[in-house]
N, C-alpha and C positions, 0 to 999 in steps of 0.2 A: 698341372699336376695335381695329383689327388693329395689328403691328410693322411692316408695311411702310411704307415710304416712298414718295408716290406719284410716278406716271412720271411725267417729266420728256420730253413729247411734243416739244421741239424739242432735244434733248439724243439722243433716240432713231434721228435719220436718217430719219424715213418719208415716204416721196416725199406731197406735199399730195393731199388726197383728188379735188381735180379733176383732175389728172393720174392719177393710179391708175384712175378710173374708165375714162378712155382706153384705158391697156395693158391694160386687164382685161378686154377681146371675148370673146364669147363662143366658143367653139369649133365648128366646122362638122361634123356627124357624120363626114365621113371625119377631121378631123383629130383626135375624140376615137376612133376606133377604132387609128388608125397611133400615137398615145399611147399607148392602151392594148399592142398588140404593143410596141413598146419597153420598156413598161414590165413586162410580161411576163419578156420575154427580159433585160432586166437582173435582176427577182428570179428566175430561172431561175439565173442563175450565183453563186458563192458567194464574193460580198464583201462592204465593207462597206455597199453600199445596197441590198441584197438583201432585206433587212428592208420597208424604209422601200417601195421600189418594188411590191413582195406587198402593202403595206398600202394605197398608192392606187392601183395595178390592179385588185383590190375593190372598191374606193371607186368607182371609175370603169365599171366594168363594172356594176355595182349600178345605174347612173345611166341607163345608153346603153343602145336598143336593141340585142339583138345583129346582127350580119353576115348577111343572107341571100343 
């Protein structure tokens, strides 16, 4: 057995999974391409989510048809 202690799921804050399911729609190809450009253009500039933004603009475009 492992050292960890296990999670304590109402200690956590996680909104109940019938409500997540809601906010979680799926996105419309233009709104996953106008993500994608934001997401772009923020790892384009150099702070700190620059990182993080490059790594699911990847993620993202990997996913999406491109723009014709």
């Amino acid at each position: 057995m492992d050292d960890y202690d296990p999670l304590d799921l109402d200690a956590a804050n996680f909104a109940p999974g019938e409500l997540t399911a809601e906010r979680l729609a799926l996105l419309t190809l233009e709104e996953a391409h106008d993500l994608l450009r934001l997401l772009q253009a923020t790892a384009g500039e150099d702070g700190p989510l620059s990182p993080d933004a490059d790594r699911l603009a990847r993620e993202i475009a990997a996913r999406i048809p491109s723009e014709s």
